[in-house]
Structures are given as C-alpha cells and as structure tokens.
GUDRENMAR-262158 format. One record per residue (C-alpha): x, y, z; residue in three letters. Coordinates in steps of 0.1 Angstrom, whole numbers, padded with zeros to 4 digits, always signed. Last residue first. Example, Ala and Ser with C-alpha at 12.3 -4.5 7.8 and 13.67 -1.06 7.14 Angstrom:
+0137-0011+0071Ser
+0123-0045+0078Ala
END
This chain:
+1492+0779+0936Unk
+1463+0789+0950Unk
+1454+0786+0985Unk
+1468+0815+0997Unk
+1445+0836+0971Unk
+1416+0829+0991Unk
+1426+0839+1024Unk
+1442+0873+1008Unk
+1406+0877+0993Unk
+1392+0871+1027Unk
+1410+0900+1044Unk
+1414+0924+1019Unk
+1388+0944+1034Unk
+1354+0949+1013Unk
+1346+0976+1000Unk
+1306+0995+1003Unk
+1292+1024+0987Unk
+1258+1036+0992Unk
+1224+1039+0984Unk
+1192+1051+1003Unk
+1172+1043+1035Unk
+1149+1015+1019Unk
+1125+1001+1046Unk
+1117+1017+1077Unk
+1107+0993+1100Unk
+1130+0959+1095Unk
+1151+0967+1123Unk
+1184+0971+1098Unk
+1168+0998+1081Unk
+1181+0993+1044Unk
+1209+1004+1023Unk
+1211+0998+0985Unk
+1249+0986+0970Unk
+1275+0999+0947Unk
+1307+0982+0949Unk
+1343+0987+0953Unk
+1369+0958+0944Unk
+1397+0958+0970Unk
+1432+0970+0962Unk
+1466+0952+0975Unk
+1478+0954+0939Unk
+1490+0920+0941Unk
+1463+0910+0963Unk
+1431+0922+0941Unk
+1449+0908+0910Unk
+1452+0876+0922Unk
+1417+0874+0940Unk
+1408+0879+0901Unk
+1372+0897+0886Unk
+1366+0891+0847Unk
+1351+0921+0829Unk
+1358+0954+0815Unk
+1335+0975+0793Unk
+1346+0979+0760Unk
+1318+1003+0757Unk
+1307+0998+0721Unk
+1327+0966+0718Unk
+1308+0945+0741Unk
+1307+0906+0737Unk
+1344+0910+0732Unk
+1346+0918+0770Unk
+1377+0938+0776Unk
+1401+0918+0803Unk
+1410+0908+0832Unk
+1395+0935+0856Unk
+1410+0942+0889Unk
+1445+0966+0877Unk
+1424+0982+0847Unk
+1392+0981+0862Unk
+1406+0997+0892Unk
+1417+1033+0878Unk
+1381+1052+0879Unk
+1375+1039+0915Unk
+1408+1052+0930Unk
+1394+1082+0949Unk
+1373+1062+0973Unk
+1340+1071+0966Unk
+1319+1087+0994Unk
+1322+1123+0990Unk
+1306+1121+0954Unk
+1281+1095+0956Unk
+1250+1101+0939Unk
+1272+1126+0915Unk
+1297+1099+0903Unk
+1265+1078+0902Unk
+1249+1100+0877Unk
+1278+1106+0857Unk
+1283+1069+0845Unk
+1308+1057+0822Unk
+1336+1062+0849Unk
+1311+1042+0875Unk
+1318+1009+0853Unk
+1337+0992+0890Unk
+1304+1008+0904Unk
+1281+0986+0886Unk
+1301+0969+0864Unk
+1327+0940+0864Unk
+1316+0907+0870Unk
+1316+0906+0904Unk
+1308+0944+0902Unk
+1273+0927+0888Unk
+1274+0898+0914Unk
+1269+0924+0940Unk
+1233+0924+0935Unk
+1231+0894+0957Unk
+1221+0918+0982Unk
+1238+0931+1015Unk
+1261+0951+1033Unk
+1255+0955+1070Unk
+1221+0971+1080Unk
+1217+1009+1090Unk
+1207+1026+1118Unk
+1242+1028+1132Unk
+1247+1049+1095Unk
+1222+1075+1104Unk
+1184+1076+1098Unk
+1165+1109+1103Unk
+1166+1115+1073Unk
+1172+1098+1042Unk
+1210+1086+1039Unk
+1235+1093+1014Unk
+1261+1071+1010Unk
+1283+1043+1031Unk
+1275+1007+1030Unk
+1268+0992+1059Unk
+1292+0966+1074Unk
+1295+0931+1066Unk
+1318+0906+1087Unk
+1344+0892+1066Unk
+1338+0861+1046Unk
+1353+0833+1021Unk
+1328+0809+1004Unk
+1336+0773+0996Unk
+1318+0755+0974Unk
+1326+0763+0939Unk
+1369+0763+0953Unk
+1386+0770+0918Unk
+1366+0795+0900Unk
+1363+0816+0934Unk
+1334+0821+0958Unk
+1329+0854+0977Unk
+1312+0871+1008Unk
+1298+0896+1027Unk
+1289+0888+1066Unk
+1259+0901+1083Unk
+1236+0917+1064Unk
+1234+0885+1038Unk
+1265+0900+1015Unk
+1270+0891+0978Unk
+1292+0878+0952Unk
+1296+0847+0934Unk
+1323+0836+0907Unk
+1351+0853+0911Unk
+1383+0844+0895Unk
+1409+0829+0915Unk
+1415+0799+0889Unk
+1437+0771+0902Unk
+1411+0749+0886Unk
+1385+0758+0869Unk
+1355+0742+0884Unk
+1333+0774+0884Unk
+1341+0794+0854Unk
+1312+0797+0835Unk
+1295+0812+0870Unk
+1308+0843+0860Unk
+1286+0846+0833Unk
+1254+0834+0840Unk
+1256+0853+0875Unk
+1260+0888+0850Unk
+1231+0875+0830Unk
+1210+0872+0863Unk
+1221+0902+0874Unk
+1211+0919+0843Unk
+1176+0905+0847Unk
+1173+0916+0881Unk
+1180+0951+0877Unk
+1156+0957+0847Unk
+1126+0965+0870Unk
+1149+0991+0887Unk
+1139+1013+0861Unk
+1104+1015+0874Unk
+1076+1033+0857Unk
+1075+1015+0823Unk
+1067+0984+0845Unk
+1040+0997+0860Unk
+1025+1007+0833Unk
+1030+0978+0811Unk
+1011+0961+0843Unk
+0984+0984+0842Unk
+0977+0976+0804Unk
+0975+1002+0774Unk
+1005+0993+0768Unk
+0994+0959+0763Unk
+0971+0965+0733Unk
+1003+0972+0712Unk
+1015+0942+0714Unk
+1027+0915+0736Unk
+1066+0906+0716Unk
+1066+0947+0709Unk
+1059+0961+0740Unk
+1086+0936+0761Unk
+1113+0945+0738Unk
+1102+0983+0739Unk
+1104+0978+0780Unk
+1140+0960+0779Unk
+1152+0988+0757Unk
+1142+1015+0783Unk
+1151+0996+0810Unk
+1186+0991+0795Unk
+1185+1030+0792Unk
+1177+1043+0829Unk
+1193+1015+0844Unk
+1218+1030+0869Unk
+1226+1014+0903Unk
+1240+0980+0886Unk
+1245+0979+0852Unk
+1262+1018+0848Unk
+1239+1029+0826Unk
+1250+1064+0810Unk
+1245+1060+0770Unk
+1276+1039+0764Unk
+1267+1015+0796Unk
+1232+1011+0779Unk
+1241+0998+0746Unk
+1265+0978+0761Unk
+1237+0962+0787Unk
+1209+0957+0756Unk
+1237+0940+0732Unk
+1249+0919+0759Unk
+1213+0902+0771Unk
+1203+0880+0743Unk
+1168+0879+0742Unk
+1154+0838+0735Unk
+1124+0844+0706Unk
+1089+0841+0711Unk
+1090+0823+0746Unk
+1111+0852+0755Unk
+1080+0874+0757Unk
+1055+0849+0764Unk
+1055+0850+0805Unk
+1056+0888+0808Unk
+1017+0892+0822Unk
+1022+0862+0846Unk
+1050+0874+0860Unk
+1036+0912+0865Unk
+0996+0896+0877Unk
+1010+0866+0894Unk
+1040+0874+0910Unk
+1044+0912+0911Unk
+1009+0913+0927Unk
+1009+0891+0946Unk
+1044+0902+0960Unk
+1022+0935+0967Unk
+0997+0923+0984Unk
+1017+0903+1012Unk
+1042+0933+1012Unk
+1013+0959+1018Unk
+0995+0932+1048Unk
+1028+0939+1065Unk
+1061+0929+1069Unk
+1092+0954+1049Unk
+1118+0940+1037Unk
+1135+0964+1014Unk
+1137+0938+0987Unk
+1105+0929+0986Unk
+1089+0958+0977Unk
+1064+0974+1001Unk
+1068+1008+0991Unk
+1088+1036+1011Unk
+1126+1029+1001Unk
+1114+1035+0963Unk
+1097+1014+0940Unk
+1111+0988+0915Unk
+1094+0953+0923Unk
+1121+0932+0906Unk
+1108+0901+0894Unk
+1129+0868+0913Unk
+1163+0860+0893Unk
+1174+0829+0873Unk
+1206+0814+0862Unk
+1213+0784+0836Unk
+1241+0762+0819Unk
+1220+0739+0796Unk
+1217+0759+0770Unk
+1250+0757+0761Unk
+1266+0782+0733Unk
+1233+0804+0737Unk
+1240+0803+0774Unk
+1204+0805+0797Unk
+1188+0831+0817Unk
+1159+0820+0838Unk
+1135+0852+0850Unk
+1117+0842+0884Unk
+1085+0837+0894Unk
+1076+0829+0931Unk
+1061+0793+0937Unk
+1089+0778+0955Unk
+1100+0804+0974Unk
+1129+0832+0971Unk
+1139+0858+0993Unk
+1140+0895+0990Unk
+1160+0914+1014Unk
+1190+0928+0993Unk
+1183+0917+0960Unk
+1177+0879+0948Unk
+1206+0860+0924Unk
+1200+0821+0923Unk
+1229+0795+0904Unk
+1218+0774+0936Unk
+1245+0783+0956Unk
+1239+0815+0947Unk
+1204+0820+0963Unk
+1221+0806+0997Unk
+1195+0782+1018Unk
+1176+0787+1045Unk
+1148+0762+1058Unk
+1113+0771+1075Unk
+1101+0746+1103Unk
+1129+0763+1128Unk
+1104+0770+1150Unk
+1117+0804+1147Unk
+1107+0806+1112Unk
+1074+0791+1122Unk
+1064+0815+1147Unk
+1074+0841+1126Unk
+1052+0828+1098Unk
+1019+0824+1126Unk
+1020+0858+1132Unk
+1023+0871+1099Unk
+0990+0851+1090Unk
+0980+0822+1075Unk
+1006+0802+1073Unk
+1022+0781+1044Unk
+1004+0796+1027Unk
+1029+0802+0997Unk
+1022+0846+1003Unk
+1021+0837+1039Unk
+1055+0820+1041Unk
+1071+0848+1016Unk
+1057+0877+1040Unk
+1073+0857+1073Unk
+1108+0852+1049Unk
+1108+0886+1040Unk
+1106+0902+1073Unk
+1135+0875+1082Unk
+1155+0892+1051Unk
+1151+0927+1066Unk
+1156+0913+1103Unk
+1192+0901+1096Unk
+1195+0863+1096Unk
+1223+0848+1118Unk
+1203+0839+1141Unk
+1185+0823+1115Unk
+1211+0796+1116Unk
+1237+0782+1089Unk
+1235+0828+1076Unk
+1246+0810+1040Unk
+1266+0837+1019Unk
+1250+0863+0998Unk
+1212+0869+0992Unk
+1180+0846+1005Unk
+1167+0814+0993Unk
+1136+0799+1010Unk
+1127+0765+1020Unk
+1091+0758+1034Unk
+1084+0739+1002Unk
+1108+0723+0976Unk
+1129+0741+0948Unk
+1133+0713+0918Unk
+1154+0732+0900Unk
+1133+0752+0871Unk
+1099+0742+0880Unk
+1099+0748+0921Unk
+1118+0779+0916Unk
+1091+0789+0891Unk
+1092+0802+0852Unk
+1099+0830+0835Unk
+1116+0820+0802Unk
+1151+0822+0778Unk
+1162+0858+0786Unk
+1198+0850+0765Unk
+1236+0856+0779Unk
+1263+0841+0754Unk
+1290+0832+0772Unk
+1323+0826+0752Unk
+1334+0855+0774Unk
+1332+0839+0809Unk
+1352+0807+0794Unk
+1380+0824+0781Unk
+1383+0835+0817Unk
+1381+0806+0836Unk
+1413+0798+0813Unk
+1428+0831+0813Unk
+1429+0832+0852Unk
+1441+0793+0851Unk
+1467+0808+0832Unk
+1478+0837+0854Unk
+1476+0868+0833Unk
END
C-alpha cells in the first residue's frame, strides 16, 4: 500500500464512531437561513438542480416559513433568494432528495478519540416510493406534514437517548453485516439494535408511543445514522497528503462525484446516470433521475454493495443487474480489514490508486426516483461510475 494510502488510513480506523446528540443545522455549525444543503457535488446554479431535490427545497422553505405556500417557495428558489450548498462539504450526509435547513434535526456523530471531529445526518423518514418522505421528493401539503412530523414530534421524541450515554456505532454495524445487513440497502438487524437502544434509554412507557411505532416500522430509519458514522470515518483522512483515499461520495442527479484525502476541496465528476434495478411499473429507466444521494458515502467507505457477499437479500434484489465482479472488489478496492469489526472483518478504506491500477470502478447501491418530481420512489438500483474522474484524480498524485 502507497504510504500516504496507509497514513489516511491508519487514521480512518483509529475512529471511534459514537451517536453523541440530535441537534439543529443552525446549532451544530452555525447553518444560516434561506440556505439549504442537498446530496453529492455542488449543482453552482439551480439549473443544475434536479426536480426531486428542487421539490425539497420549496417543501423545506415552507416548513422554516420562509414562505407561505408552495407557490411562493418556487418563486423564491428561482428568485435566486434561496442558497445551495453541498451537504458534504459541510461534514453533512442527506439521502437522495432530502435537503437540509436550518431548523431541521439532525443526528451528530462524534470520534470517541476526538470529539471534536463531527458528522451529522437529517432523520430518516423510512416509507416506501409512495409516502411523502423527503428523500423521494415529493411537493405537496403530505411532505409539508410529514417533515413536521419527523422533525418535531420523531426528533424531538429521540433527543435524550445519546444524551445518556454517547452509542458507539461499530459494534451495532458488525453485528448486523454478520447477520445479513449490508449498511447501506439492508438494515433489517442494525435497526433492530438501534430500536432496543432507543427503548431502553426512554423506557418502557415509550413503546407504547406512536413515534416508537413508527420507528419500529421502518428499517430505513437506521440509514442515516450509519451514514453519518461512515462520513465520520472517511472524513479522518482529509488533509493527508498525497493520499487518494476517498473521502466524500455522492451524486446530486446530475453529476456523481468524489473528494480525495489529499485535495478536501476539490470534487472530480462525471455526469450521473440512473442507476439500474428493478423498476415499478409503468416507469422505465428514461423516467428515471441520474444517480443520487449522499448515501454513497457508505460504499465510500466500504459497504453497502461493496459488502453485498454478506448480504443475500441484495444479491437477490438485484440479480441481473450486478456486474459479475462485485464479490472480488473489496479485496482489490478496499485497503484493509477494519479492526473496529472483527466479527465480519468487513473491508474498509476506498483508493483512486487501487481503482486505476486494477482499472475497476467501485459499485454502489443506490434508490431511484422519478426524475419530474411526480412519482416519487421508483425502486433501487445499481449504479458505477466510469473511470473517468478517478483516472483525473489519481494523475495528480505523486
């Protein structure tokens, strides 16, 4: 291994990935008003904005009243009075079409071994491709309602749990991977775990609650929090020089991109298209939106559908879809085994190096969406990238 590589490296795995608070964008950094985050690389105009994420923005506006009514967000979006920034830039992860605002509630994740090194994530609303989640980007009086809801009833509901104790995150994801999870698509067990967890800090009396209930229902509740922990991890490395380690991940709808260990502000792009998996009907792949979601940043560590040999379910999801080299890329992409896991000796640690000396992209696991904004969640796919902007990346290391 390159020692820059082993460097950045050394650092990922000396993380320590805790649930520390739920807080606000505005708290935690400082977030101002009228400026939302949104997933992968910066769009630099809303042109450049895919209609998903632009649904989110006008339901995000209302929801911080900034404006009253739909209406009145989309005319201030293309105003230009809203600003949009890059979640990960900002040590942010959001999925697929969900923004961020000031007074939304997000998970912080901190490192045991320095506290002051810190991630966060908006609540997850779980669902399916129907219901007015936020990251399907839907724009109606349902979404409005609904990101209520998950704010200030679901946040609000959760707020003591870490405050008891911080809850390290590595334990919960390697349990999980060994029973079936694969961290990104699949979180069957390490929802499980995260709901006892929850149950016992609030009691028993909060079972009984709507809120437990909901929470208990959705799996995909858990997403955010591991990708979170997996952006706390792979962001340890940022400043390492030489280092071609990832560090972010993520598309917007339009382009997908990449940051590496040794260039923190410099993304490399290709143009994003739609991942590839089974579609509901009628919807075909034209109908589709380009690969998005900050999500990504778990196969930027090293899961999700880089772990789909631990996971059956996903290898059944998408059979006739996954390239037929997925089961031996984490031993030619992936660094190393993460110490921090030794019940699945998962694989970890994402290098531009590798990716162009074996000439193999990553593959990732990614949610598809309507790319007019109607229809919501169409399914779940595969997506890899071209070797394009890796090559790019890797020329400028020495």
């Amino acid at each position: 291994m390159n020692s820059a590589d082993n460097l950045a490296i050394e650092k990922m795995v000396s993380v320590v990935p805790a649930w520390q608070r739920v807080t606000t964008a505005k708290e935690a950094f400082g977030l101002v008003d009228r400026t939302l985050l949104h997933c992968g690389p910066p769009a630099n105009s809303i042109n450049n904005l895919v209609k998903p994420i632009l649904n989110s923005a006008a339901v995000a506006c209302v929801f911080e009243g900034w404006a009253s009514t739909l209406e009145e967000a989309d005319e201030m979006i293309d105003a230009g009075e809203i600003n949009f920034q890059a979640a990960q830039d900002l040590n942010v992860v959001t999925p697929m079409a969900a923004v961020v605002s000031s007074s939304m509630k997000l998970t912080e994740f901190c490192d045991m071994n320095n506290t002051d090194h810190r991630t966060w994530a908006p609540l997850n609303g779980g669902g399916t491709g129907a219901d007015p989640v936020p990251r399907y980007g839907y724009k109606n009086q349902n979404a409005i309602d609904f990101l209520k809801y998950l704010n200030h009833e679901v946040g609000e509901a959760i707020v003591n749990v870490p405050v008891m104790r911080p809850i390290e995150w590595l334990p919960i994801i390697d349990e999980a991977i060994i029973q079936g999870d694969d961290g990104h698509l699949r979180h069957l067990e390490s929802h499980k775990i995260l709901a006892s967890i929850i149950l016992e800090c609030l009691g028993d009396e909060f079972s009984e609650s709507g809120v437990y209930a909901f929470i208990k229902k959705w799996p995909f509740f858990h997403l955010n929090f591991w990708m979170a922990a997996s952006k706390l991890i792979v962001s340890s490395a940022v400043g390492t020089d030489e280092s071609g380690i990832i560090t972010a991940f993520g598309g917007n709808g339009n382009e997908f991109g990449f940051q590496i260990a040794a260039f923190p502000d410099r993304w490399f792009t290709c143009a994003a298209g739609p991942p590839l998996g089974k579609i509901r009907d009628p919807h075909t792949v034209e109908t589709c939106v380009g690969a998005f979601g900050d999500s990504a940043i778990t196969e930027g560590l090293g899961l999700g559908a880089m772990a789909q040999s631990f996971c059956p379910d996903m290898q059944e999801l998408h059979k006739g879809f996954t390239p037929d080299d997925i089961f031996t890329l984490p031993e030619k992409l992936l660094m190393v085994t993460h110490p921090g896991m030794p019940k699945s000796c998962a694989r970890v640690g994402l290098s531009v190096r590798a990716i162009v000396e074996n000439r193999l992209t990553p593959i990732l696991e990614l949610g598809i969406a309507d790319k007019n904004g109607v229809y919501g969640g169409l399914g779940a796919g595969i997506y890899r990238p071209p070797i394009e902007p890796f090559l790019e990346a890797s020329g400028l290391l020495n």
